[in-house]
PDB file of N, CA, C, O and CB in Angstrom:
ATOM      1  N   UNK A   1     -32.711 -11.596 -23.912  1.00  0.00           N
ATOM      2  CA  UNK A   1     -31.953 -11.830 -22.707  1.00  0.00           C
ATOM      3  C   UNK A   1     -30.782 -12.766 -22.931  1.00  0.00           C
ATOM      4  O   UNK A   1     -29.664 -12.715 -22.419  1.00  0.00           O
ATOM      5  CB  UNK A   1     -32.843 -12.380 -21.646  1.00  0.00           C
ATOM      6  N   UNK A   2     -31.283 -13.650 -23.825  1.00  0.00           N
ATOM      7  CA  UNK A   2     -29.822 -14.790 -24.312  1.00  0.00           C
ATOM      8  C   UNK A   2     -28.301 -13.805 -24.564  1.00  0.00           C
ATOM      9  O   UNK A   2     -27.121 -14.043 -24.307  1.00  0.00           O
ATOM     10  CB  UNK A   2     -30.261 -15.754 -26.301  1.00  0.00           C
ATOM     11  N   UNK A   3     -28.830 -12.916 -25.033  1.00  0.00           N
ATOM     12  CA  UNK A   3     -27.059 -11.677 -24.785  1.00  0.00           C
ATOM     13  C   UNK A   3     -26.549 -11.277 -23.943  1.00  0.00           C
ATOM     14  O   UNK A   3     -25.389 -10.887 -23.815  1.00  0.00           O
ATOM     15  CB  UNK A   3     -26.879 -10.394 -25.144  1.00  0.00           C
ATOM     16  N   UNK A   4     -27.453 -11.336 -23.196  1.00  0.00           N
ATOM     17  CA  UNK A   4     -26.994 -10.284 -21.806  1.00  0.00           C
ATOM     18  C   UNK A   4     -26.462 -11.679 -21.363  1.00  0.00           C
ATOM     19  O   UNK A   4     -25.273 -11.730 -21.046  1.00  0.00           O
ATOM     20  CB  UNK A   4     -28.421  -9.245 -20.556  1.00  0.00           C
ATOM     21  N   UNK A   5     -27.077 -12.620 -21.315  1.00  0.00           N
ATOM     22  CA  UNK A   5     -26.439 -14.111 -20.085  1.00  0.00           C
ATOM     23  C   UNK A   5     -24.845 -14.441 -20.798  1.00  0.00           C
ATOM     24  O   UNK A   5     -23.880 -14.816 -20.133  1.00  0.00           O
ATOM     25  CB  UNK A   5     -27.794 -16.188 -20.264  1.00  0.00           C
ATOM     26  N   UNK A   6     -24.836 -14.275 -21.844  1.00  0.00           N
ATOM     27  CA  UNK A   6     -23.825 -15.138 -22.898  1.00  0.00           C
ATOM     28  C   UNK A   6     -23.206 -13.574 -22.434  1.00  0.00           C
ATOM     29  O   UNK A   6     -22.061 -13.858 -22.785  1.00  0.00           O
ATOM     30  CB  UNK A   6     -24.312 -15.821 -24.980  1.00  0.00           C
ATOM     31  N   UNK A   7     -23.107 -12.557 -22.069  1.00  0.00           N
ATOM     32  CA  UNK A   7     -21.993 -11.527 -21.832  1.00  0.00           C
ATOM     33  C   UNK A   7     -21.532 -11.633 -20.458  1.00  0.00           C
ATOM     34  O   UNK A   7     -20.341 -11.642 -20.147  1.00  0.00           O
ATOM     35  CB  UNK A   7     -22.449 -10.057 -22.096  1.00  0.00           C
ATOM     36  N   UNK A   8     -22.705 -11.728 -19.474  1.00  0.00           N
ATOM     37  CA  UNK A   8     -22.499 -12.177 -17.893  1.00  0.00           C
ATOM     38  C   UNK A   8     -21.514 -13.495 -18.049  1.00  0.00           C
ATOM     39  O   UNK A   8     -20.339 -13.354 -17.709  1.00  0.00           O
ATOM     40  CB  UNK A   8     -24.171 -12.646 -17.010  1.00  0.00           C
ATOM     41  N   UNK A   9     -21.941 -14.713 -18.531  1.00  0.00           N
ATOM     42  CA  UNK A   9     -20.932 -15.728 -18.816  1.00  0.00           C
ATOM     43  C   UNK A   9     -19.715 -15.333 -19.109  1.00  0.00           C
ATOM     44  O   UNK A   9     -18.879 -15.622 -18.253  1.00  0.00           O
ATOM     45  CB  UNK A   9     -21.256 -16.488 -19.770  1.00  0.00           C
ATOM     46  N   UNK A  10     -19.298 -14.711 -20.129  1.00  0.00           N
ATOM     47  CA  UNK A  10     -18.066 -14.132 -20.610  1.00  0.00           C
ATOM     48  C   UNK A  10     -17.464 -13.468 -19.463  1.00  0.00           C
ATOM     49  O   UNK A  10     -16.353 -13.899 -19.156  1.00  0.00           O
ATOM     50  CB  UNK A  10     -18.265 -13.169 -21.777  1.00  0.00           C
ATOM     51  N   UNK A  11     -17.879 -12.639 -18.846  1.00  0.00           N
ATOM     52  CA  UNK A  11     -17.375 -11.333 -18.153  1.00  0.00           C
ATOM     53  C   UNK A  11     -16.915 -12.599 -16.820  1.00  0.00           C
ATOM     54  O   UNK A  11     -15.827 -13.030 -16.438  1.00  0.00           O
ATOM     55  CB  UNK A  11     -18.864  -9.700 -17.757  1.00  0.00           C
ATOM     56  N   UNK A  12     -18.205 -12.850 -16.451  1.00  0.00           N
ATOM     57  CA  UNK A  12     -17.851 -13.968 -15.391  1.00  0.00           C
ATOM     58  C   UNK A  12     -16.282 -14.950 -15.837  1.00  0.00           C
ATOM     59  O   UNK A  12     -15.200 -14.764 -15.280  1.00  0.00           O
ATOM     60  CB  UNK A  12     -19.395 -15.133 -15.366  1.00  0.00           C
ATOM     61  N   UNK A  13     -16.399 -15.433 -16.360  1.00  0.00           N
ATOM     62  CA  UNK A  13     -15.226 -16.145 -17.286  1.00  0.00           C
ATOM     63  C   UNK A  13     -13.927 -15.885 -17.138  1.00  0.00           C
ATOM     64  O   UNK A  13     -12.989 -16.542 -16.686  1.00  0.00           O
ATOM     65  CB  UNK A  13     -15.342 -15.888 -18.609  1.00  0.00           C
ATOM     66  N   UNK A  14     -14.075 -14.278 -17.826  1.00  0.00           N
ATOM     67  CA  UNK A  14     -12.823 -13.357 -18.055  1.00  0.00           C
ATOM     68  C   UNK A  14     -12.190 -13.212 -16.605  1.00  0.00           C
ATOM     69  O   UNK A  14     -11.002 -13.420 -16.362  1.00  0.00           O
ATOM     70  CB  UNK A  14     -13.252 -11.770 -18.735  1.00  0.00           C
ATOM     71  N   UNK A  15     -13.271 -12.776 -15.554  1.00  0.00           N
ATOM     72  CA  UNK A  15     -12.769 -12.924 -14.566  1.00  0.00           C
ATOM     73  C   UNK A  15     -12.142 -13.411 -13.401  1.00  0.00           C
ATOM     74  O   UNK A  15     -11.366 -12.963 -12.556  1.00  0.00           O
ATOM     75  CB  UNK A  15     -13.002 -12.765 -14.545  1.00  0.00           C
ATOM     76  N   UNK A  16     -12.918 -14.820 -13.701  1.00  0.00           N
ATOM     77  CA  UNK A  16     -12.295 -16.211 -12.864  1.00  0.00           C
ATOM     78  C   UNK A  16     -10.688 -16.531 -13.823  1.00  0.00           C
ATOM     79  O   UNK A  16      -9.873 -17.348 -13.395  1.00  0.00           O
ATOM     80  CB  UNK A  16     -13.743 -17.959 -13.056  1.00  0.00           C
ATOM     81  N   UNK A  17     -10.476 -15.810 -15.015  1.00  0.00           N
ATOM     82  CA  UNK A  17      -8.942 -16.116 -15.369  1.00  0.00           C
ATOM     83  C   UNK A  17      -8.085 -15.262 -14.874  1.00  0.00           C
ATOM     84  O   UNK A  17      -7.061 -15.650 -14.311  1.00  0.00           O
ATOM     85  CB  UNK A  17      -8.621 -16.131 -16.754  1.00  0.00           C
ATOM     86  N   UNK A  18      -8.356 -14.130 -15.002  1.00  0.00           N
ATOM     87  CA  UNK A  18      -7.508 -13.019 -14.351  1.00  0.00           C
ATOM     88  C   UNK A  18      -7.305 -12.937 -13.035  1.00  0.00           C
ATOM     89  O   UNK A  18      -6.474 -12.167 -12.553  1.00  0.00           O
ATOM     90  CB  UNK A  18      -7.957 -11.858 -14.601  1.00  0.00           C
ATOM     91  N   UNK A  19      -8.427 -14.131 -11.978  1.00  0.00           N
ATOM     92  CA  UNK A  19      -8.021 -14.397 -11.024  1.00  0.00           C
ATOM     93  C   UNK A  19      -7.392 -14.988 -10.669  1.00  0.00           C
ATOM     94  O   UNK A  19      -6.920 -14.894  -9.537  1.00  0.00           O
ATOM     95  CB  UNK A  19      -8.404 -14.494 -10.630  1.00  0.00           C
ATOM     96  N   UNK A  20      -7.017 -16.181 -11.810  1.00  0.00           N
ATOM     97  CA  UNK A  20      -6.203 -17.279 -12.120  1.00  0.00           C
ATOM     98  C   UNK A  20      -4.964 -17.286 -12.164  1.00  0.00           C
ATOM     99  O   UNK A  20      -4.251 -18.155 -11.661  1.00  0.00           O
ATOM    100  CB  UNK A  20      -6.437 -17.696 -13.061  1.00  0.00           C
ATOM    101  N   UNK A  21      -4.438 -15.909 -13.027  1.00  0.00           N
ATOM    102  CA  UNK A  21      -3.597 -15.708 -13.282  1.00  0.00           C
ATOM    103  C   UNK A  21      -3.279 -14.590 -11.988  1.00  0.00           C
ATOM    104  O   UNK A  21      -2.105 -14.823 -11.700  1.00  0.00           O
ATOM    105  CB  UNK A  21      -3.609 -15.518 -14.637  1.00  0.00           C
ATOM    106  N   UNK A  22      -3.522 -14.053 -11.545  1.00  0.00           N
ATOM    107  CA  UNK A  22      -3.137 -12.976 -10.468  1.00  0.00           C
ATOM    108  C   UNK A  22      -2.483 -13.961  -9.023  1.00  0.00           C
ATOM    109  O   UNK A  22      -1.687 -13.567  -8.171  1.00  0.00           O
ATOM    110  CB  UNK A  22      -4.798 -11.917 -10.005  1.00  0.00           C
ATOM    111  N   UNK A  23      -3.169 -15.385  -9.141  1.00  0.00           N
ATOM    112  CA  UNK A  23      -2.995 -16.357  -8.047  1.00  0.00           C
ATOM    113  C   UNK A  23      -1.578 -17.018  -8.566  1.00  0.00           C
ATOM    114  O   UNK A  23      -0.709 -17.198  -7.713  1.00  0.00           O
ATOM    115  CB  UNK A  23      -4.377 -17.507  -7.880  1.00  0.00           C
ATOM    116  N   UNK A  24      -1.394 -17.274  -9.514  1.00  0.00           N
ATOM    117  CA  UNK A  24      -0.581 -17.853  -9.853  1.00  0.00           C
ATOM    118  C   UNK A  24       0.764 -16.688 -10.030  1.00  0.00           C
ATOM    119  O   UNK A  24       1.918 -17.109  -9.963  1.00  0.00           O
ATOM    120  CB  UNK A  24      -1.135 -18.630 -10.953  1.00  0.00           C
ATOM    121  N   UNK A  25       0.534 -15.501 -10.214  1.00  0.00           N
ATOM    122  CA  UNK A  25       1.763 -14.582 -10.658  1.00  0.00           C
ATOM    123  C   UNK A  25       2.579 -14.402  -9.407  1.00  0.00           C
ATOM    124  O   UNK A  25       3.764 -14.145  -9.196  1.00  0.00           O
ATOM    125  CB  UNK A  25       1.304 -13.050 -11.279  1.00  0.00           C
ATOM    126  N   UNK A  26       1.170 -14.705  -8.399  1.00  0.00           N
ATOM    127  CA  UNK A  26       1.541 -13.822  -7.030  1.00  0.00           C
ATOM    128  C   UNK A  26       2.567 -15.165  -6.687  1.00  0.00           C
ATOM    129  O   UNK A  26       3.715 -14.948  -6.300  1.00  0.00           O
ATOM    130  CB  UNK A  26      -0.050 -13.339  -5.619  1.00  0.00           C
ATOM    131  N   UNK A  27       1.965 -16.811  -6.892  1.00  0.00           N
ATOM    132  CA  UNK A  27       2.928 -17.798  -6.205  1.00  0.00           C
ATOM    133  C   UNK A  27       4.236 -17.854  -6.917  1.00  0.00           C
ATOM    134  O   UNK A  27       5.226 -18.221  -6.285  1.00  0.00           O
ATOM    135  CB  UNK A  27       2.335 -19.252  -6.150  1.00  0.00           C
ATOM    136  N   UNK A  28       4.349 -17.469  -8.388  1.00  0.00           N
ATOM    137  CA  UNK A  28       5.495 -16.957  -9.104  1.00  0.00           C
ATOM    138  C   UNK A  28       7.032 -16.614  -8.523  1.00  0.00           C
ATOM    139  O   UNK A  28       8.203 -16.984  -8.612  1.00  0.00           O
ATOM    140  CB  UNK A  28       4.999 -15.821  -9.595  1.00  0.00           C
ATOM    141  N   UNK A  29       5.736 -15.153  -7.537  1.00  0.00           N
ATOM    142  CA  UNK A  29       6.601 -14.059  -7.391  1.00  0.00           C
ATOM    143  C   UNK A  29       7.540 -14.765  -5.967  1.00  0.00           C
ATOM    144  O   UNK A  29       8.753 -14.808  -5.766  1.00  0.00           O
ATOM    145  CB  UNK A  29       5.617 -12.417  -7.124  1.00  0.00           C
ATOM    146  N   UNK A  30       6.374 -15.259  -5.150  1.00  0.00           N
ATOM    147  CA  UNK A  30       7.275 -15.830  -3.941  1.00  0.00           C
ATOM    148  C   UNK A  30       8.103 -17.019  -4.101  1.00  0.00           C
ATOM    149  O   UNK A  30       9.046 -17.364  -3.389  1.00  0.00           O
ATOM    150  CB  UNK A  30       6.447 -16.178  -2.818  1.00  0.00           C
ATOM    151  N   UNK A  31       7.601 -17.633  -5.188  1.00  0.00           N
ATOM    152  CA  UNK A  31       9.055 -18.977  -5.509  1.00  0.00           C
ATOM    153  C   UNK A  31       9.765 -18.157  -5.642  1.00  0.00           C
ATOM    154  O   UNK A  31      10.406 -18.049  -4.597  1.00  0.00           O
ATOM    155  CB  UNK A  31       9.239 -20.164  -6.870  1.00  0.00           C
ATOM    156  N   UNK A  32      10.224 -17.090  -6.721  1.00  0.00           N
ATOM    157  CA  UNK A  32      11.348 -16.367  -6.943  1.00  0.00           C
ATOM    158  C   UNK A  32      12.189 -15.852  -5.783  1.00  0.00           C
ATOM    159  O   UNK A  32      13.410 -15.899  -5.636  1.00  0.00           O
ATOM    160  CB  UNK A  32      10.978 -15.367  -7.679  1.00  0.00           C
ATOM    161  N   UNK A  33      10.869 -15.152  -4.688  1.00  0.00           N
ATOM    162  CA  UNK A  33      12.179 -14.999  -3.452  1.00  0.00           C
ATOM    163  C   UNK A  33      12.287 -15.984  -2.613  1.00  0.00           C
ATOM    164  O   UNK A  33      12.776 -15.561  -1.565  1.00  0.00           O
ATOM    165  CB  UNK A  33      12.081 -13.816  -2.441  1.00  0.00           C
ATOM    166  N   UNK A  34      12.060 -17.113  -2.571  1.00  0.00           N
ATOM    167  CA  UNK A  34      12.086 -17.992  -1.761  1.00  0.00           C
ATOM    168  C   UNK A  34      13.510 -18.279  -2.139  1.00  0.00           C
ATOM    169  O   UNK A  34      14.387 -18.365  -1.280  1.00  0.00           O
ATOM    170  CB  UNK A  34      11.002 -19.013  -1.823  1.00  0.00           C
ATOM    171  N   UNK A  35      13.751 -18.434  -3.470  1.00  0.00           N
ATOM    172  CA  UNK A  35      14.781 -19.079  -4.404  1.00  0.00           C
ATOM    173  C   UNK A  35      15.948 -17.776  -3.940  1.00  0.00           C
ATOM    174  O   UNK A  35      16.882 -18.020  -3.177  1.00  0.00           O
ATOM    175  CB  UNK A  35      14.201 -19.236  -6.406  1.00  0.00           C
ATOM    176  N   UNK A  36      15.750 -16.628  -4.435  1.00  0.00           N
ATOM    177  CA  UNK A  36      16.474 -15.855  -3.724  1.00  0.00           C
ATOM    178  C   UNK A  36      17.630 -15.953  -2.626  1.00  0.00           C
ATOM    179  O   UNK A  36      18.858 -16.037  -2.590  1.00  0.00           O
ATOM    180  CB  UNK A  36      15.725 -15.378  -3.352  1.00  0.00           C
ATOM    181  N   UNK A  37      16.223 -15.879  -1.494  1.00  0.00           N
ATOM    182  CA  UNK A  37      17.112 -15.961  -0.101  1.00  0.00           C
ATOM    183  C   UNK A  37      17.802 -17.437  -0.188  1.00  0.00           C
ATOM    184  O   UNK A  37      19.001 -17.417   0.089  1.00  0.00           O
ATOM    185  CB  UNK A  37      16.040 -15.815   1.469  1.00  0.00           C
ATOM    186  N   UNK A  38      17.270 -18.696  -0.519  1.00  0.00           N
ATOM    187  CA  UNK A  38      17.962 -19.781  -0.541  1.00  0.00           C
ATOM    188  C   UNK A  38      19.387 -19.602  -0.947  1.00  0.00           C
ATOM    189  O   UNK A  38      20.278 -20.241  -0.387  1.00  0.00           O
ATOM    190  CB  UNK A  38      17.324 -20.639  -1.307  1.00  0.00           C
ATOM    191  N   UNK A  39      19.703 -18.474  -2.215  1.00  0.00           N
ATOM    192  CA  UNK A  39      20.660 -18.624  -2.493  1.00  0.00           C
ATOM    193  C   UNK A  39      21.552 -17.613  -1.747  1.00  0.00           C
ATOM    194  O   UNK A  39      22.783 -17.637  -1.738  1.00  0.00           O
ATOM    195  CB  UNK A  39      20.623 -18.696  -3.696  1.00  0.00           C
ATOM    196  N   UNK A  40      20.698 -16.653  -1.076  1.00  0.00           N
ATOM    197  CA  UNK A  40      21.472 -15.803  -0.011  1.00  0.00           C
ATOM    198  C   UNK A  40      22.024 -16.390   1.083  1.00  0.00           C
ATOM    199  O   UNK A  40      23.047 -15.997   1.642  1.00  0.00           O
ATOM    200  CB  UNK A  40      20.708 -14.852   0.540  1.00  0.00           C
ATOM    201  N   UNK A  41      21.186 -17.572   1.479  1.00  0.00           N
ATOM    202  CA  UNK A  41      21.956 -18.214   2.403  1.00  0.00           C
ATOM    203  C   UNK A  41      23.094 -19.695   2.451  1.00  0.00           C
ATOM    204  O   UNK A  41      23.785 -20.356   3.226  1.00  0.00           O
ATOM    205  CB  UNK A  41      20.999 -18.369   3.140  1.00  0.00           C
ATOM    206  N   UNK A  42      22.637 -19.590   0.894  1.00  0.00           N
ATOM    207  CA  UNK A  42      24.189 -20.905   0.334  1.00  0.00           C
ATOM    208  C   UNK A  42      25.635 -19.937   0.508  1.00  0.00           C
ATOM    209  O   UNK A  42      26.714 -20.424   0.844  1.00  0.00           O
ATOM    210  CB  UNK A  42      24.106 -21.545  -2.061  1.00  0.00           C
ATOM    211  N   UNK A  43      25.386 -18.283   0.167  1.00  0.00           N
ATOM    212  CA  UNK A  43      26.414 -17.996  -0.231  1.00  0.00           C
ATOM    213  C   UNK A  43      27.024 -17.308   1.288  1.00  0.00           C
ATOM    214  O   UNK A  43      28.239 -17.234   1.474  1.00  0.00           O
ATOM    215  CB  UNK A  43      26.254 -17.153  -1.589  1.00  0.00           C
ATOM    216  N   UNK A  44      26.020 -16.824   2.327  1.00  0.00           N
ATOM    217  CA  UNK A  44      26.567 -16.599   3.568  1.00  0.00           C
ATOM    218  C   UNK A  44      27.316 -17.857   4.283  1.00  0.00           C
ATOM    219  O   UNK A  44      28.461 -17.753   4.721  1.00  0.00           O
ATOM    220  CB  UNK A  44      25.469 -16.105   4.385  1.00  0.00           C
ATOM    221  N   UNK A  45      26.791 -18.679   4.332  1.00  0.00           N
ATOM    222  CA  UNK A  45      26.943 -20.444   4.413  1.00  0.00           C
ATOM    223  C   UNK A  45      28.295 -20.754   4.063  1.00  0.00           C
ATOM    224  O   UNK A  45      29.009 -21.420   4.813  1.00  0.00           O
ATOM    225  CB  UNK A  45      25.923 -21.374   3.283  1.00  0.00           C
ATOM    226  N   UNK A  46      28.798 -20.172   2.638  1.00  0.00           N
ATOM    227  CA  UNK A  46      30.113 -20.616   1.752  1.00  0.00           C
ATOM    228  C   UNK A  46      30.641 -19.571   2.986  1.00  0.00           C
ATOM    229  O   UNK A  46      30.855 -20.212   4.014  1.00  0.00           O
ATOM    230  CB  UNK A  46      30.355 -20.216  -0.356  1.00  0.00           C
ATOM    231  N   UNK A  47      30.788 -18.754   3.066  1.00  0.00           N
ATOM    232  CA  UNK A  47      31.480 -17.151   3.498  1.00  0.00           C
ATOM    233  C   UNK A  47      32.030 -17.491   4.965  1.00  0.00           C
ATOM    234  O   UNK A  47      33.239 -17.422   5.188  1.00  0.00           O
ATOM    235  CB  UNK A  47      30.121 -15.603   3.601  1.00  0.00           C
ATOM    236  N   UNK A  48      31.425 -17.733   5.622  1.00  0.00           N
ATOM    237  CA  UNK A  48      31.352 -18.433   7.023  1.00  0.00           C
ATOM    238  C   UNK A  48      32.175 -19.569   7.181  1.00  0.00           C
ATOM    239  O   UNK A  48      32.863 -19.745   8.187  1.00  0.00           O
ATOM    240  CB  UNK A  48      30.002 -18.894   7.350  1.00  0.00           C
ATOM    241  N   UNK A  49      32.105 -20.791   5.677  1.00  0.00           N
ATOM    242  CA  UNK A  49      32.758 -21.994   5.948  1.00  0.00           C
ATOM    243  C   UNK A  49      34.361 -21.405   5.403  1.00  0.00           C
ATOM    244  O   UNK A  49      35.408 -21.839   5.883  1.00  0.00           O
ATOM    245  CB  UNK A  49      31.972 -23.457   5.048  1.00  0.00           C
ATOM    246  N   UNK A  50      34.312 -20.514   4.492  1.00  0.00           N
ATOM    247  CA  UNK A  50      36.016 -20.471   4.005  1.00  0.00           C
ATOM    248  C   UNK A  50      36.549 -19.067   5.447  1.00  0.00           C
ATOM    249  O   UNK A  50      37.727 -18.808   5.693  1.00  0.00           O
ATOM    250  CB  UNK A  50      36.261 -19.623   1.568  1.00  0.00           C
ATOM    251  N   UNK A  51      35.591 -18.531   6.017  1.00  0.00           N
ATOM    252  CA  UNK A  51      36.160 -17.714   7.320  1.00  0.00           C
ATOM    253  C   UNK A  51      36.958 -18.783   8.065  1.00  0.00           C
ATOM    254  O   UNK A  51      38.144 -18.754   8.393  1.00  0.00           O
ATOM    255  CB  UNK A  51      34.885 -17.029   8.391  1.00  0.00           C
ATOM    256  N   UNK A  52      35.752 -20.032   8.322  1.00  0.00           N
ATOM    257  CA  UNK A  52      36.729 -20.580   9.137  1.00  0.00           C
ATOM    258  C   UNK A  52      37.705 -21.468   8.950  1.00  0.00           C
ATOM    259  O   UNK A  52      38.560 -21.583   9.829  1.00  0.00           O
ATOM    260  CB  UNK A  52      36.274 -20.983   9.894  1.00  0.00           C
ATOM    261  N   UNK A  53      37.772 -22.357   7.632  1.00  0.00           N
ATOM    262  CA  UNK A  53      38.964 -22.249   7.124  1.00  0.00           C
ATOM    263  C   UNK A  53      40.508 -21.815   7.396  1.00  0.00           C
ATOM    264  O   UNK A  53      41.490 -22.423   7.822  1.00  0.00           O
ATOM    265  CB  UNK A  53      38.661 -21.778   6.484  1.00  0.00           C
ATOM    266  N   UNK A  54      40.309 -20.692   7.022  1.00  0.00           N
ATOM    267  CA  UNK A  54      41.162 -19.448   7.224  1.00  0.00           C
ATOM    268  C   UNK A  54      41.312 -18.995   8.646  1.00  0.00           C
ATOM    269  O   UNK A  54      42.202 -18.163   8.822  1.00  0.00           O
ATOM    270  CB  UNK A  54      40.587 -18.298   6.455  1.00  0.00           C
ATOM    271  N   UNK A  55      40.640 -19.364   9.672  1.00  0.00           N
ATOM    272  CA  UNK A  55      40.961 -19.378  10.777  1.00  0.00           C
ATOM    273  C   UNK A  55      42.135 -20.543  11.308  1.00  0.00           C
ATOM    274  O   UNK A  55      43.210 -20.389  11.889  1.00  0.00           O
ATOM    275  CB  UNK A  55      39.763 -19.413  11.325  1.00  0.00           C
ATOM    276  N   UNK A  56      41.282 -21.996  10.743  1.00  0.00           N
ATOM    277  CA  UNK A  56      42.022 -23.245  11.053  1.00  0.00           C
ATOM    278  C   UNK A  56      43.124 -22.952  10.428  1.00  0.00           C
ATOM    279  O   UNK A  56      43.985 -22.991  11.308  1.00  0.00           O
ATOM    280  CB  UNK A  56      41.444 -24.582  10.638  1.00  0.00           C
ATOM    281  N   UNK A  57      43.547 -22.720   9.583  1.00  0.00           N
ATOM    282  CA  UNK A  57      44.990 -22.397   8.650  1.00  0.00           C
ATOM    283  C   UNK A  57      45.616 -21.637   9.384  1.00  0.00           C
ATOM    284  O   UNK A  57      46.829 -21.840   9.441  1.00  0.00           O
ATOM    285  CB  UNK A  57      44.919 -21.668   7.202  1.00  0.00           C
ATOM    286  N   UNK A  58      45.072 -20.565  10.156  1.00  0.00           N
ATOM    287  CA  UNK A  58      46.032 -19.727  10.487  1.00  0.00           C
ATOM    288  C   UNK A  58      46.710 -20.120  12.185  1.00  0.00           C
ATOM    289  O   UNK A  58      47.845 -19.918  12.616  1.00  0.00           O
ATOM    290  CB  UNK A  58      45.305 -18.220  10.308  1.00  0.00           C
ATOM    291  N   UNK A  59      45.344 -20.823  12.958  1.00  0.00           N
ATOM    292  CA  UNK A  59      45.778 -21.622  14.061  1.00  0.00           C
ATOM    293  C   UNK A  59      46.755 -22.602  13.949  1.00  0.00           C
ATOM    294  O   UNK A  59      47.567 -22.847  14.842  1.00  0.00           O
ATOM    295  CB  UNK A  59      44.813 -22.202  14.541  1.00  0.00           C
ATOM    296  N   UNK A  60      46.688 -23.329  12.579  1.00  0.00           N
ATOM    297  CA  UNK A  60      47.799 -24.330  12.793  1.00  0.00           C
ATOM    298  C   UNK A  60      49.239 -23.574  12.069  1.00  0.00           C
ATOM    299  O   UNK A  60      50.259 -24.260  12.138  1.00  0.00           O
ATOM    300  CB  UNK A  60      47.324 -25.957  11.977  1.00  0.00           C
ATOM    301  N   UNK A  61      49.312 -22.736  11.651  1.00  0.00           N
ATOM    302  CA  UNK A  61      50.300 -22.347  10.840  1.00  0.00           C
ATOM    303  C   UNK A  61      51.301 -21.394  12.360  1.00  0.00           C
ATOM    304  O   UNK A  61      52.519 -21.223  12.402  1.00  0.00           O
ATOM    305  CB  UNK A  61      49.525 -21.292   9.236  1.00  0.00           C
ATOM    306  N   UNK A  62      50.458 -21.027  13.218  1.00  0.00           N
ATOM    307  CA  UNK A  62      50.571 -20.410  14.552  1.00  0.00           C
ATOM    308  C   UNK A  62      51.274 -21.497  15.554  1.00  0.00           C
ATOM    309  O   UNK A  62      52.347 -21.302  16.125  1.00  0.00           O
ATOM    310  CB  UNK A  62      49.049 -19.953  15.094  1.00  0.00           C
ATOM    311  N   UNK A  63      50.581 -22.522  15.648  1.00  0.00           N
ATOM    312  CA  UNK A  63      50.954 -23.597  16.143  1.00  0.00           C
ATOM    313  C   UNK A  63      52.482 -24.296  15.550  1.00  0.00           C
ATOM    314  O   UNK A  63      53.473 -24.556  16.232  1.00  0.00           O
ATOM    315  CB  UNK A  63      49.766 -24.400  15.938  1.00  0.00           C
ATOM    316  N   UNK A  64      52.363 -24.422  14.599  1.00  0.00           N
ATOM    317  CA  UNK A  64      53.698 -24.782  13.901  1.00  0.00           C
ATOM    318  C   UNK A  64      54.726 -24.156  13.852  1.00  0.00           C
ATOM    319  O   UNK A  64      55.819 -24.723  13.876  1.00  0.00           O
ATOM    320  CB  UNK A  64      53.636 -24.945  12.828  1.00  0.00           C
ATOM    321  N   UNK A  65      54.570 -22.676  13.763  1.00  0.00           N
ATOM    322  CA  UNK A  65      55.517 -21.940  13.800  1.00  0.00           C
ATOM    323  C   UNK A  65      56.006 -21.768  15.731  1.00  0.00           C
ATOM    324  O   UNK A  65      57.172 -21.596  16.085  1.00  0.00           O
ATOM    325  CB  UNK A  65      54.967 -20.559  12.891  1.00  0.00           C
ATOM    326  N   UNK A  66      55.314 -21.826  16.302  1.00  0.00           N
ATOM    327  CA  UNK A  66      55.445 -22.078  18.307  1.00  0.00           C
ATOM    328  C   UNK A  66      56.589 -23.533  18.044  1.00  0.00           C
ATOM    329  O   UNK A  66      57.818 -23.560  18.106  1.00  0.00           O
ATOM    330  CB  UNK A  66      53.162 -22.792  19.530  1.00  0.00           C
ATOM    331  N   UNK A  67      55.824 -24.394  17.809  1.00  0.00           N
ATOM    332  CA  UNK A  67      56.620 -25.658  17.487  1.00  0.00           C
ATOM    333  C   UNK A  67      58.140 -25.901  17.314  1.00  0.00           C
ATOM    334  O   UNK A  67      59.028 -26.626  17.761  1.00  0.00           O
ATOM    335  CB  UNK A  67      56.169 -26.041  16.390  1.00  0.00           C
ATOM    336  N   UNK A  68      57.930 -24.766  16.306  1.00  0.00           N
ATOM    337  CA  UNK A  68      59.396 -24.987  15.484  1.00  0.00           C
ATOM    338  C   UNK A  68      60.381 -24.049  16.850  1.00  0.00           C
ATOM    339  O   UNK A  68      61.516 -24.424  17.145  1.00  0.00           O
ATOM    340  CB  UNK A  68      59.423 -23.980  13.350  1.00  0.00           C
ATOM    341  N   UNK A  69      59.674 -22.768  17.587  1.00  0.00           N
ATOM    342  CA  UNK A  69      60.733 -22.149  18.240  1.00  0.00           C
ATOM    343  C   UNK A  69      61.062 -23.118  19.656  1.00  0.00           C
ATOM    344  O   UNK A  69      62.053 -23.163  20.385  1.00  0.00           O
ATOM    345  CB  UNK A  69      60.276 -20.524  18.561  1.00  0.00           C
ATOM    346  N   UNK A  70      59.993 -23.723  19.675  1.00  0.00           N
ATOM    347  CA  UNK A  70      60.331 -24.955  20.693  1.00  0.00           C
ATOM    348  C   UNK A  70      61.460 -26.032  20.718  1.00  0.00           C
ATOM    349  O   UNK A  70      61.726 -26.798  21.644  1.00  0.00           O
ATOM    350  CB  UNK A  70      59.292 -25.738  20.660  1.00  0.00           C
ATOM    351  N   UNK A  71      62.041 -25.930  19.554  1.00  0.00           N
ATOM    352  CA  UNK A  71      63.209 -27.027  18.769  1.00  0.00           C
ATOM    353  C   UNK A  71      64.436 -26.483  19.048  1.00  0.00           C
ATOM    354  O   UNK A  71      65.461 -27.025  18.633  1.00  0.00           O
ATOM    355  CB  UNK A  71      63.139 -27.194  17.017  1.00  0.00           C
TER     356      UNK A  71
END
């Protein structure tokens, strides 16, 4: 019987790693998209801040040019 326990041990073993590792691949996988979208939303974030930018530039460049026909 000492074989059969020392294979149950093993098998048991083998399996608490592969659970180990299946737990850990899976938290892997969601850092990766966590990290992802983080960076999906730095770059919507950038996109949005140089839109408006480019808005303010164009309001004052609007404004200035009113200005000047005001002279």
């Amino acid at each position: 019987m000492g074989v059969f326990d020392n294979a149950k041990d093993a098998a048991e073993a083998t399996g608490k790693k592969v659970g180990e590792w299946a737990d850990d691949t899976k938290d892997r996988i969601g850092d990766k998209v966590d990290e992802v979208k983080a960076d999906a939303e730095v770059k919507r974030t950038e996109g949005d801040v140089k839109k408006a930018e480019a808005e303010r530039d164009a309001t004052h460049a609007k404004n200035d040019y009113k200005e000047n026909l005001r002279d």
